[in-house]
N, C-alpha and C positions, 0 to 999 in steps of 0.2 A: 438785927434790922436788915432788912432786904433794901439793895439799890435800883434803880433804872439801867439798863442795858441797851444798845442795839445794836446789832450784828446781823450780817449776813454770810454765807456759805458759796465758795467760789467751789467750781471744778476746772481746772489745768488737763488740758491736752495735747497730747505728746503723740507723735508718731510710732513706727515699728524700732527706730533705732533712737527714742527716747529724746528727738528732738521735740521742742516746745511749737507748738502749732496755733491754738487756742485757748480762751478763758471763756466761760460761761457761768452767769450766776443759777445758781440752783436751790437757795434760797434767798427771797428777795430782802431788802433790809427790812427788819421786824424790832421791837421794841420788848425786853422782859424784864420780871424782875426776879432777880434771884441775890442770894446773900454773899457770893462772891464772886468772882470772874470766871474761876475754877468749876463752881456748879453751876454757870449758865452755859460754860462750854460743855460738861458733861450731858447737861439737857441736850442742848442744841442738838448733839452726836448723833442722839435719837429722830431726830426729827430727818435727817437726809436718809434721803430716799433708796431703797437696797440696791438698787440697780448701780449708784453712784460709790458704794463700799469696796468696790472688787481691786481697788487700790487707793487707800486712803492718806496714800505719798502725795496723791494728786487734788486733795482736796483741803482746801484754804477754810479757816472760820475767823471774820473780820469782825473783832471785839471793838466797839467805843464809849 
């Protein structure tokens, strides 16, 4: 049986010397259903954008 999810995706930005700068959301809260918390965050992974991959230390996925 599949639940309700909603989640959205932050990106964290950091300077040259990895100090913390900014947050930006880069997906908005969204609502899904998948059958555990495990396969909505593998979904989700898919859905952020390549440009935001290039260090994925810096990117947040807010489960509730």
């Amino acid at each position: 049986m599949k639940r309700l999810f909603q989640y959205a995706v932050i990106l964290h930005k950091y300077d040259t010397k990895r100090n913390y700068v900014d947050s930006e959301v880069i997906i908005e809260p969204s609502t899904k259903l998948a059958k555990s918390e495990k396969d909505l965050v593998f979904s989700v992974t898919r859905e952020i954008p390549e440009k935001y991959t290039s260090n994925p230390d810096d990117i947040e996925i807010i489960v509730r």
